[in-house]
N, C-alpha and C positions, 0 to 999 in steps of 0.2 A: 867543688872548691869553695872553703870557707869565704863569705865575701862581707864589705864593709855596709851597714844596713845606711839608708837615708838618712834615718831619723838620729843617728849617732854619728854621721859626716855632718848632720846641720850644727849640733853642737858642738862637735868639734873645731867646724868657722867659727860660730861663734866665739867661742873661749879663746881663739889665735886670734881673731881679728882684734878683740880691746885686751888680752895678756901678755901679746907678743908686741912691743911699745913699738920698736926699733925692725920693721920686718926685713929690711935690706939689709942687715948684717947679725950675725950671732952673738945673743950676749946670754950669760950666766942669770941678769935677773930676767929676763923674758923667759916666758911658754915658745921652746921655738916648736918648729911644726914634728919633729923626729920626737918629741917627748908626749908627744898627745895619740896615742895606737889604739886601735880596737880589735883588728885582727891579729890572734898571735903567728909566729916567725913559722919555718914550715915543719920545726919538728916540733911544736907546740900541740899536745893530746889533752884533750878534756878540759871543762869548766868554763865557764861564758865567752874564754875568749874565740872558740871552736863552734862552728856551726859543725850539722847534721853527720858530716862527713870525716870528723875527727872527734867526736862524743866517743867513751871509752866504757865499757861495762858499769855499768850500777854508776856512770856520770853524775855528781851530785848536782851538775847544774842543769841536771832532765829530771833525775829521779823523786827528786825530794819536795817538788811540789805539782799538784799537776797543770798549772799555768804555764810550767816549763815543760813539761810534756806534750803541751796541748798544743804549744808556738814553736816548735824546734822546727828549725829549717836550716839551712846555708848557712844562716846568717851568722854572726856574731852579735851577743848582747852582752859587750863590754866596754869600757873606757879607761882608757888610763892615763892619767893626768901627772906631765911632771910637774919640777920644782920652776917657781918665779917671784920675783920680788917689787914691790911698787908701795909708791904713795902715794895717798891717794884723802884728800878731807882731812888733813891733816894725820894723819895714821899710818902705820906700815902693816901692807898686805901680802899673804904670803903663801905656800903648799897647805900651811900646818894651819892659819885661818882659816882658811878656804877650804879645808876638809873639816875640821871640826864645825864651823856653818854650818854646814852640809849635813854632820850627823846629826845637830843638832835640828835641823827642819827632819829630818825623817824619824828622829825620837819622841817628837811632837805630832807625825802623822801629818804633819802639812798634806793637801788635798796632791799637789807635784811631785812627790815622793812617793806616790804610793805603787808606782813600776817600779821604784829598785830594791832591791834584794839584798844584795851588802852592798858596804862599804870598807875598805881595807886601805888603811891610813895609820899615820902620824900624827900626836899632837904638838910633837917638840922635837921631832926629829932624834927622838931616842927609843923610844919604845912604839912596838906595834900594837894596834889595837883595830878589832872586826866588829864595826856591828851590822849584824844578820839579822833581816826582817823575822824569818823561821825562827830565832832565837838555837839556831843549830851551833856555830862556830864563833869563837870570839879570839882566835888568831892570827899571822898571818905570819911570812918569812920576811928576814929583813930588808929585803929589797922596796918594801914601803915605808921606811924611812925617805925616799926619798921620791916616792912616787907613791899616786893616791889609786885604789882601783874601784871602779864602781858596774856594780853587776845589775843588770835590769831584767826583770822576769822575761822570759822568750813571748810571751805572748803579747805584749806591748811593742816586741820588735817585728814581729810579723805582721800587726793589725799596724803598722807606720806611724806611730801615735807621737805626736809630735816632743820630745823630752829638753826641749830648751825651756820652758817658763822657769824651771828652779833655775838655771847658771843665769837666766836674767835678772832673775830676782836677785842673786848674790852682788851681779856687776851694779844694778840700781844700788843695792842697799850699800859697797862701797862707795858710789859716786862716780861710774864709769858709764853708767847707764842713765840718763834720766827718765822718771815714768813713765812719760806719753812716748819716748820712743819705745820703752820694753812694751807698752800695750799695743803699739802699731807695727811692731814685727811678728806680723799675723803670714801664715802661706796664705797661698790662693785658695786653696780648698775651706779655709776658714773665713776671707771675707766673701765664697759662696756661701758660706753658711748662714752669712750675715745679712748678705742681701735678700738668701730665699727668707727668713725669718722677717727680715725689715715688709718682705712684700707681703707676705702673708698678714701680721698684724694690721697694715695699710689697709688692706682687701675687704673690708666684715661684711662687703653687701651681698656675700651669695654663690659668689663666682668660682669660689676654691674652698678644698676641705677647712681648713682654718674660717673662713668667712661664712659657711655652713653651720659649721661648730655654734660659731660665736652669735650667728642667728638664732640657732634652735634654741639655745641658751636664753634671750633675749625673750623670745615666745614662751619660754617655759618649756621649750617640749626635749630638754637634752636629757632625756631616760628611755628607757626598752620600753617600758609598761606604758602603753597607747593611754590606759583610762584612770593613770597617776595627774593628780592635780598640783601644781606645787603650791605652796599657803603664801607665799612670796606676792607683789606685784608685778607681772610681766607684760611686754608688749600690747599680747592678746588683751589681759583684761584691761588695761590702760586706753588700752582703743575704745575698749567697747564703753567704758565709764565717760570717754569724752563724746562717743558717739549720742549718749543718753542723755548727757548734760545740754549738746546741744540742739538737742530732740526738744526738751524742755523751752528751754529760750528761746525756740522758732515759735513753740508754743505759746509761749507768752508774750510773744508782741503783735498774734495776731488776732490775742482778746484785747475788747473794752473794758476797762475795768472803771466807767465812770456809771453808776447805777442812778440816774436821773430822779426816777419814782422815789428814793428811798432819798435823796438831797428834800426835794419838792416836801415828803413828809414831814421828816426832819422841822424842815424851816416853818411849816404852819402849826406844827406842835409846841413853837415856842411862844406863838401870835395870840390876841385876845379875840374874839369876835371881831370887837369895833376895829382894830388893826387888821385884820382882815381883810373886813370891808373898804377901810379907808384904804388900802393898799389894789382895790380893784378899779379899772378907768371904768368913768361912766358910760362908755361905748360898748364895754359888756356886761356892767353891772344889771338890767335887765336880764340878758343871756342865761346869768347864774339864776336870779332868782327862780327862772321856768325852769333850769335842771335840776335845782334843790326841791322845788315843789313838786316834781316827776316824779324823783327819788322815793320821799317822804308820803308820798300817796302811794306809789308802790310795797 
């Protein structure tokens, strides 16, 4: 039995929770909840709004691409969006903005777009207009006048892959959203994501493959080839340059560098004889003359 996937029920709260103003009573310009469908009615055959089990020969919503081939399940990978009216920042927002936005980010490739497939819409509630990522169909019946349809490749519905950041972005960029709420309506699986990431970055001393990584790195040694040097400074040679330096400077304060003999020379090379002499006490003036005369007879 065709069934409504996750990730098209979260966006479906979404879009009722800030479209549908008034949710205790029915009004014409709200999204009430009977206008926002994914699964089609039960003689509904073929096309995104049909999982596995109601796809109908050469289905263009299996056949024509093989992401759609690859994801076909149960599921349904469709939306369908009525009509609602608001104002909002001074402005009136409505079916026919709110789809054209919409093509508008998928005409551009915005990074959030790139799971849907068409779009089948209104821009003024008179003419219909498709556009199809394949560049296959640019039609649709009139029934989207007044309802918007958007088709998401099967393979996006089956990996669960989260499809509200574009309807957040549209509610922000009218004023229904402010930023740091659309950035902090994260699932759970996503602030694991965040935490395992937050820890791993933390971690660099060794303990975890990220902190392995970011060591070997660090040493120079993050390549296959054992006897690749890198021309970089790393770690390794950092150590070793301080190790040398300080090899040095232990060295050097455990010489004398006062050369006694060569002062002594020095100062008597500037002296005259008689300065000399007159500079020897007479307690050893004797002394010398026996060593001078030693010398001199030797």
């Amino acid at each position: 039995m065709t069934r409504a996937p996750a990730n098209l029920l979260a966006v479906r709260s979404l879009l009722l929770e800030h479209l549908n103003r008034d949710p205790n009573r029915s009004r014409d310009a709200d999204l009430e909840p009977n206008e926002v469908g994914i699964v089609g009615d039960a003689n509904h055959r073929g096309g995104y709004h049909c999982g596995s089990d109601r796809v109908v020969t050469n289905d263009y919503s299996v056949v024509e691409s093989p992401r759609d081939r690859n994801g076909l399940t149960l599921d349904a990978a469709a939306l369908d969006v009525g009509t609602f009216q608001l104002s909002s920042n001074g402005r009136t927002h409505n079916l026919f903005t709110f789809s054209a936005w919409c093509v508008a980010q998928c005409v551009a490739n915005a990074p959030d777009t790139r799971d849907i497939r068409e779009i089948i819409y209104s821009p003024d509630g008179k003419v219909v207009r498709r556009w199809d990522r394949l560049g296959r169909r640019s039609t649709g019946d009139r029934s989207h006048l007044w309802h918007s349809h958007f088709s998401f490749f099967r393979d996006s519905i089956k990996a669960n892959r989260d499809q509200r950041p574009l309807f957040r972005r549209y509610l922000t960029a009218i004023g229904l959203l402010n930023s740091e709420e659309g950035e902090n309506d994260m699932t759970p699986e996503e602030h694991n994501w965040l935490k395992t990431v937050h820890r791993n970055l933390t971690v660099l001393d060794g303990r975890n493959p990220v902190g392995q990584t970011y060591t070997r790195m660090a040493m120079g040694e993050d390549h296959k080839d054992p006897d690749f040097r890198v021309s970089h400074p790393t770690l390794r040679t950092i150590g070793a340059q301080l190790t040398a330096l300080q090899n040095t400077v232990d060295s050097l304060m455990n010489r004398d560098f006062t050369d006694e003999q060569a002062i002594v020379t020095g100062v008597l090379a500037g002296l005259t004889p008689q300065e000399i002499a007159a500079a020897i006490p007479p307690t050893v003036a004797q002394q010398v003359v026996s060593e001078l005369s030693r010398r001199l007879a030797a």
